[in-house]
C-alpha positions as CSV (number, residue, x, y, z in Angstrom):
1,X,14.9,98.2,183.4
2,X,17.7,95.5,183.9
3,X,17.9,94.5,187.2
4,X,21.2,92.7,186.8
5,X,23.7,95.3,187.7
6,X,26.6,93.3,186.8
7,X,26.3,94.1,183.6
8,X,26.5,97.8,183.5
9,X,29.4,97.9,185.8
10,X,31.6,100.7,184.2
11,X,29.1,102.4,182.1
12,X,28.9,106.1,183.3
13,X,25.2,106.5,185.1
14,X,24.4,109.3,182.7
15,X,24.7,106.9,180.2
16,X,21.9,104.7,181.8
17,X,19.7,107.6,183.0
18,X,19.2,108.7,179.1
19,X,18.1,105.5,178.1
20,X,15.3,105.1,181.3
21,X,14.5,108.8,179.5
22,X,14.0,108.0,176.2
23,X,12.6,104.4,176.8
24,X,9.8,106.4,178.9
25,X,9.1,109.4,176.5
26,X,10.7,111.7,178.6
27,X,12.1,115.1,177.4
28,X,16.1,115.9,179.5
29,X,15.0,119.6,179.8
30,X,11.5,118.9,181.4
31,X,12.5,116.0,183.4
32,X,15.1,118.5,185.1
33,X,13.1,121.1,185.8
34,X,10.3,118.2,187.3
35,X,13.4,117.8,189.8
36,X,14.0,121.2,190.5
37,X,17.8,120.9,188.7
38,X,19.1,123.0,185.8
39,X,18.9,121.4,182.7
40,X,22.3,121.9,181.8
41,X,23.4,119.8,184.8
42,X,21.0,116.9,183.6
43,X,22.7,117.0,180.3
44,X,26.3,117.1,180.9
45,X,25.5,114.0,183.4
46,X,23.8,112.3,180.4
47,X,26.6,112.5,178.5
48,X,29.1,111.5,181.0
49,X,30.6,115.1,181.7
50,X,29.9,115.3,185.2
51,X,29.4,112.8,187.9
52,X,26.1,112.0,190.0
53,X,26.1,113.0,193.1
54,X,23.9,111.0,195.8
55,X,21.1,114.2,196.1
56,X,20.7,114.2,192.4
57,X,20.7,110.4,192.4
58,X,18.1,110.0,195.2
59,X,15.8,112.7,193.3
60,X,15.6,110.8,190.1
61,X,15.0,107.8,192.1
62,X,12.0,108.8,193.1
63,X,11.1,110.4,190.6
64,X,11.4,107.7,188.4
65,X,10.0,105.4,190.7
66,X,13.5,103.3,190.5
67,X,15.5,101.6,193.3
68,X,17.5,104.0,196.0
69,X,20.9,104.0,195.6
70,X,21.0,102.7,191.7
71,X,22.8,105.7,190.2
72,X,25.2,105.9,192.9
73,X,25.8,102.6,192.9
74,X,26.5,102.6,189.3
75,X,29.0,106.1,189.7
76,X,30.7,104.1,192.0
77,X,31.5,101.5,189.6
78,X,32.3,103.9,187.2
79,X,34.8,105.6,189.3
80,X,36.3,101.9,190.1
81,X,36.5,101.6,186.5
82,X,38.1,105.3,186.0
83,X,40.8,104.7,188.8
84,X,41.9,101.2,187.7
85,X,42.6,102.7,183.8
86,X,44.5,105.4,185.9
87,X,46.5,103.2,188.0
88,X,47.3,100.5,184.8
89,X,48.0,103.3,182.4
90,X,51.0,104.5,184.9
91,X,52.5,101.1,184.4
92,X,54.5,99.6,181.9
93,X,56.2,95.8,181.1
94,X,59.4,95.8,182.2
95,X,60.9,96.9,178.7
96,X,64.4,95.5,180.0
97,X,63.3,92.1,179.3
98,X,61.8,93.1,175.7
99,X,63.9,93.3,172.8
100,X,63.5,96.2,171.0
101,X,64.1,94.9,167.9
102,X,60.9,93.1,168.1
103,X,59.1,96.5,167.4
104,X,61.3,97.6,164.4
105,X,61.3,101.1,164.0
106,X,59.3,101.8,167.0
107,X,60.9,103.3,170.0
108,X,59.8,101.2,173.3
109,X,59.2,104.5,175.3
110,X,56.5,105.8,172.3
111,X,54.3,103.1,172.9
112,X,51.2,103.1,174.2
113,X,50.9,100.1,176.4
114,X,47.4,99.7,177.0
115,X,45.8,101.4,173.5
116,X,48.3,99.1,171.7
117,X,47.8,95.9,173.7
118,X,46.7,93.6,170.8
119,X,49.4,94.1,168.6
120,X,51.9,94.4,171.2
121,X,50.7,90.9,172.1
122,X,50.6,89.4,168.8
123,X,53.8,91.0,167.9
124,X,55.5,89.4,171.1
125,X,53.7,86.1,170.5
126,X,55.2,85.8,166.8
127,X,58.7,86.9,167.1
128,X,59.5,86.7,170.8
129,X,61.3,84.8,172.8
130,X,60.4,82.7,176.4
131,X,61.2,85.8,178.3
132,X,59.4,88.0,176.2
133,X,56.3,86.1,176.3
134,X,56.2,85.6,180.0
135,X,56.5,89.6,180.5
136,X,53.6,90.1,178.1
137,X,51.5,87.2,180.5
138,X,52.6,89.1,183.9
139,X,52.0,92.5,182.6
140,X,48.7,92.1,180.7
141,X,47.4,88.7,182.9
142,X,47.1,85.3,181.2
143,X,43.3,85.9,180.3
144,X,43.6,88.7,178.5
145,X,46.9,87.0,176.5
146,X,44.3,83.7,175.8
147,X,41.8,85.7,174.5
148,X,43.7,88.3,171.9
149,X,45.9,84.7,170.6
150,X,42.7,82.3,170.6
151,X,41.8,83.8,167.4
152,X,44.8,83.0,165.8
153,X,45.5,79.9,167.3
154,X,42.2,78.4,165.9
155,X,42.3,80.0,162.4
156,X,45.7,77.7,161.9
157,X,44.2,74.6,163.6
């Protein structure tokens, strides 16, 4: 079991519940009924269908013989996750200060922000202008920016 929880931040707890199940042998039917919960319910957790909820997650716990608390704490950070892709996905660059013949044929209100991010960027980062760029950095943050351009910016070094 990894112990380091930082890294599973954001990975749905079903996810990590059907690995501890196959890395131990065990069958997602059985194991349920072992717990006293409906199959189905194990399985549309495992594939990140439906949430844990703190019974559940106390009862494989045990049952496991795994820290209190690990599933939840891992739902939580799923939800965290969840809710910040919400929150972003309502938001958009203020388009005023993007020109829109930098996307051609595109029309600014079609595109999707966040799936399109790294050609948005490298689009913006080719043909645009100061302004341009600096609405890119504030909208998508300065690290994200460094790390879709350091590709580039190395290959012509």
């Amino acid at each position: 079991m990894i112990t380091d929880i930082s890294i599973l931040k954001g990975l749905h707890p079903g996810i990590i519940l059907e690995q501890e199940l196959k890395k131990r042998k065990l069958s997602k039917g059985r194991f349920a009924i072992s717990i006293n919960e409906f199959p189905q319910t194990l399985s549309a957790i495992t594939k990140g269908k439906r949430n844990m909820n703190t019974a559940l997650a106390l009862k494989i716990e045990q049952n496991l013989g795994m820290e209190e608390g690990y599933f939840m704490t891992l739902q939580v950070f799923y939800e965290i996750k969840e809710e910040k892709q919400r929150q972003h996905s309502k938001t958009k660059p203020d388009i005023s200060k993007i020109r829109p013949i930098l996307f051609g044929d595109t029309r600014m209100e079609k595109i999707d922000w966040q799936e399109q991010k790294q050609a948005v960027i490298n689009r913006v980062f080719e043909r645009g202008n100061e302004e341009e760029k600096a609405e890119i950095i504030r909208y998508y943050g300065k690290e994200l920016v460094e790390t879709i351009l350091e590709p580039k910016i190395l290959k012509n070094q």
